[in-house]
C-alpha positions as CSV (number, residue, x, y, z in Angstrom):
1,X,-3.9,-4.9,3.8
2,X,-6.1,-2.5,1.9
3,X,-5.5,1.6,3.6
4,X,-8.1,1.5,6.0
5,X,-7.5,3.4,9.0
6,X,-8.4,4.4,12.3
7,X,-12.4,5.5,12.8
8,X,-13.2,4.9,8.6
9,X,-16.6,3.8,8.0
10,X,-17.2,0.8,5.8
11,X,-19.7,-1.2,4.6
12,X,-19.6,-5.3,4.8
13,X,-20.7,-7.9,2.8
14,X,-22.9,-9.1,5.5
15,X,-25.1,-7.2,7.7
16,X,-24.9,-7.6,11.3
17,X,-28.3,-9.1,13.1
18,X,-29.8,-5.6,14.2
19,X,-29.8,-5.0,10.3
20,X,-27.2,-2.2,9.9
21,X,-24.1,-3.3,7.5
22,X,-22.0,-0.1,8.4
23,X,-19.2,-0.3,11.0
24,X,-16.8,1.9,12.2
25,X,-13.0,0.7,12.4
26,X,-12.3,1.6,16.3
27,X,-8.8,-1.2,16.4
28,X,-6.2,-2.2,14.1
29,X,-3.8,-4.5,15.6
30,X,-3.0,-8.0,15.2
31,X,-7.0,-7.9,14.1
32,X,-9.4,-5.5,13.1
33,X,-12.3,-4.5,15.0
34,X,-15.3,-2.7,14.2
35,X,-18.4,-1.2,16.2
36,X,-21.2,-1.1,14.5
37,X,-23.0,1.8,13.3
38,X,-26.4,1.2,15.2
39,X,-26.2,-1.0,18.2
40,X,-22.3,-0.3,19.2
41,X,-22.1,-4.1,19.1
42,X,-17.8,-5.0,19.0
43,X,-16.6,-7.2,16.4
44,X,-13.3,-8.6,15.2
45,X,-12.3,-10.0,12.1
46,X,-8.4,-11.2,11.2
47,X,-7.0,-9.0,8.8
48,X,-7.8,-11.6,5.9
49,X,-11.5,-12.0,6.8
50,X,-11.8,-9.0,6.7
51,X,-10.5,-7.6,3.9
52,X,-12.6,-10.8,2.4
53,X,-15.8,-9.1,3.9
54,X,-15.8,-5.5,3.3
55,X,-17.3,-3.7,0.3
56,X,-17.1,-0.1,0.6
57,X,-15.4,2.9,2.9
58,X,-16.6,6.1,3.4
59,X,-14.5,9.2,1.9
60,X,-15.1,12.2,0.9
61,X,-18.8,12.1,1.9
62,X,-20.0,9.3,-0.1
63,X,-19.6,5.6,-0.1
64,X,-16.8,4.0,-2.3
65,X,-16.6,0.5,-3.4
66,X,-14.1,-1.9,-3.0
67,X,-14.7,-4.0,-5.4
């Protein structure tokens, strides 16, 4: 896996239905979970799908891609 951790903000592939594509990493365990950034909507994704799925993480005060 990719060094994601704990509250990181990232950007995925896909946008979720309200229309926001950032999310918020709030579970790393046997999967990852995300909350998105604008309706607090849950999500999980295996670690595969979604290391398949994400495009870019927040650091330093700017978005980096992935890819």
């Amino acid at each position: 896996m990719l060094l994601y951790k704990l509250n990181d903000l990232v950007k995925m592939k896909k946008a979720h239905p309200c229309g926001s594509d950032e999310f918020k990493i709030i579970a790393m365990d046997g999967a990852v979970t995300l909350k998105c950034s604008k309706c607090d909507r849950v999500i999980e994704f295996t670690k595969e799908d979604f290391e398949k799925y994400v495009r870019k993480i927040y650091r330093d005060g700017k978005f980096i891609s992935i890819r």
